[in-house]
N, C-alpha and C positions, 0 to 999 in steps of 0.2 A: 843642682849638679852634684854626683857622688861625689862625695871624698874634701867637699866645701865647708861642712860645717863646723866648728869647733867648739869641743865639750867643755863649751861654758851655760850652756842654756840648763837652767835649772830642773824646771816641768816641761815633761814631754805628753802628748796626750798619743796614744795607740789605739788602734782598732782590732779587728780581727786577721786581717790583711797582713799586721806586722809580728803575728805568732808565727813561729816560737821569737819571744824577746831575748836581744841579746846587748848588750852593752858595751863597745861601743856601736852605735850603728853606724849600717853602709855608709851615711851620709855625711860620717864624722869626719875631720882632717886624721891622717894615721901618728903625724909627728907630735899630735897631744895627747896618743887615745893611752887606755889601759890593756894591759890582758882582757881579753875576750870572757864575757862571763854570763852565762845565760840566767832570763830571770824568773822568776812563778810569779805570779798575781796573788792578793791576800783576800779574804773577806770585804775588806775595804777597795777593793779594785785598784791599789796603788801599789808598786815595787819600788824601793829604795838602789841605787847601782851600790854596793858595798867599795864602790873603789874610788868613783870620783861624785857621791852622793845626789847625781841626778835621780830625780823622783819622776817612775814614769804611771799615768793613768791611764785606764783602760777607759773608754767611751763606747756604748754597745754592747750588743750581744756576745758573749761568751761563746763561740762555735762548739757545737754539739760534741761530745766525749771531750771538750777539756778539761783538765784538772786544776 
């Protein structure tokens, strides 16, 4: 259910479905979350949130013209 989860969960795994990443997500409770901060993918297929240090990983194909 939106708005249920709270940003405690460390790794998060993503797909293509949940581009563009942004942190917090939909899913997050709002009364824990951070400023809104969107993320890029590295070489390693993993983003760091700079605010409340959830690490999110990519699973799958990168959709076509992503950066």
């Amino acid at each position: 259910m939106p708005g249920d989860k709270e940003i405690n969960q460390r790794i998060i795994e993503v797909t293509a479905a949940d581009l563009p990443l942004h942190c917090p997500t939909p899913d997050m409770k709002l009364w824990n979350g951070h400023p809104r901060v969107f993320l890029e993918f590295n070489d390693k297929r993993e983003v760091l949130c700079p605010y409340c240090g959830t690490m999110y990983k990519f699973k799958g194909e990168f959709p076509k013209g992503h950066h």
